[in-house]
C-alpha positions as CSV (number, residue, x, y, z in Angstrom):
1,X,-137.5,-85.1,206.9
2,X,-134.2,-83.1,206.0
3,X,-130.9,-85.5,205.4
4,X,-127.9,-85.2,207.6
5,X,-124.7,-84.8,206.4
6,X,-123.6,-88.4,206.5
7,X,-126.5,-89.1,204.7
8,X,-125.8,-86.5,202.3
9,X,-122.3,-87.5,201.5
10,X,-123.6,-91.0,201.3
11,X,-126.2,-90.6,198.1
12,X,-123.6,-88.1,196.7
13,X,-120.7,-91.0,196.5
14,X,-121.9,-93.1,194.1
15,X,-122.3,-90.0,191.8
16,X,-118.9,-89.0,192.2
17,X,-117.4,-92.0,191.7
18,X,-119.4,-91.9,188.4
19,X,-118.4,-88.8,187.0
20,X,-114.8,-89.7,188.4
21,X,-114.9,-93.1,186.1
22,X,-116.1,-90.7,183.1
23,X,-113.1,-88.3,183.7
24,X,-111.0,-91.2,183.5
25,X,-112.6,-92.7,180.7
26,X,-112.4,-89.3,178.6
27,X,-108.6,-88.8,179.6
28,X,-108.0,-92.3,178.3
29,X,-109.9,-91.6,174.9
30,X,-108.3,-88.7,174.6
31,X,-104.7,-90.3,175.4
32,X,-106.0,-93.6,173.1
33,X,-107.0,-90.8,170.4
34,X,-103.6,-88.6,170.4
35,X,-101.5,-92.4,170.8
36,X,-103.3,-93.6,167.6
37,X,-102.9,-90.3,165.8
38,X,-99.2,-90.8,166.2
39,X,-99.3,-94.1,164.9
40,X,-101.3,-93.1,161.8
41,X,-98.6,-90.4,161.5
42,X,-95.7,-92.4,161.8
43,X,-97.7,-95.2,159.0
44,X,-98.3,-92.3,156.7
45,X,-94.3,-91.7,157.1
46,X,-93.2,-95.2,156.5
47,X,-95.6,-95.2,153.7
48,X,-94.0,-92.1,151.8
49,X,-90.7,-93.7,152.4
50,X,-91.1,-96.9,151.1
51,X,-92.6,-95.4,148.3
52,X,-89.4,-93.4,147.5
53,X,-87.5,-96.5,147.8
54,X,-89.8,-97.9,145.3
55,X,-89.5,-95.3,142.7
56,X,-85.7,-95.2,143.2
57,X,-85.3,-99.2,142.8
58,X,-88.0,-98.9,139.6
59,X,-84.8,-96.1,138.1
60,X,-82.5,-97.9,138.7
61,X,-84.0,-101.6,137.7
62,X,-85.0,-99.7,134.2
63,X,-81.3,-98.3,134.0
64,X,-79.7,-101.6,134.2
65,X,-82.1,-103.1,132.1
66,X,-81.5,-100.3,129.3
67,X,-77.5,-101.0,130.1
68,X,-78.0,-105.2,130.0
69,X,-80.0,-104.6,126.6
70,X,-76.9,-102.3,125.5
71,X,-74.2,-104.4,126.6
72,X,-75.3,-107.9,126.0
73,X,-74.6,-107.8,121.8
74,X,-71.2,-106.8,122.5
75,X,-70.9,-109.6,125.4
76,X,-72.1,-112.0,122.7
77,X,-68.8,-110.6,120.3
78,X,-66.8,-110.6,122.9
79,X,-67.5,-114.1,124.0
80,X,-66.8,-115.3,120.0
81,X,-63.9,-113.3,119.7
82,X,-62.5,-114.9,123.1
83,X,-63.0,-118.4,121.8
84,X,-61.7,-117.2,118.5
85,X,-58.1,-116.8,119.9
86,X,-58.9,-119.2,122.3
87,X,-58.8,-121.7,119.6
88,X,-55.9,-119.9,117.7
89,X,-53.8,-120.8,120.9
90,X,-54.7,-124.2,121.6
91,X,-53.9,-124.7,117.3
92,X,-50.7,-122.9,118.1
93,X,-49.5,-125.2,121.4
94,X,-50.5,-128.2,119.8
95,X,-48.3,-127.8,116.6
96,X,-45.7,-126.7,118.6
């Protein structure tokens, strides 16, 4: 016996509604794919830059270092020599 076209468009529903839920499933891998992609893009950028900032603060941290270990004898003389005349004053306002 030959189906109508009720019947027909009956048994043919539930197919499409299945290959319409696996349209919709691919489009959202696909927009799940490209949306992660971007993310793993924008990481990779944060990544690089943070690493630059690294470097840079490594350079500079080593320069004031190497300028500390320079400066710090003549802080040293500095200090003695201030508590030198320091001393020469205080001896010269209390004889006075």
């Amino acid at each position: 016996m030959g189906r109508t076209n009720s019947e027909a468009r009956c048994m043919s529903t539930p197919e499409t509604i299945a290959q319409v839920i696996g349209w919709i499933g691919l489009g959202c891998w696909l927009a799940c794919f490209v949306w992660m992609h971007r993310i793993s893009k924008k990481q990779e950028r944060t990544l690089r830059d943070l690493q630059d900032v690294i470097k840079r603060i490594e350079h500079f941290s080593k320069v004031e270092h190497d300028l500390i270990r320079e400066v710090h004898p003549q802080v040293e003389q500095i200090k003695d020599s201030v508590e030198e005349v320091s001393e020469a004053v205080n001896g010269n306002a209390q004889r006075s």
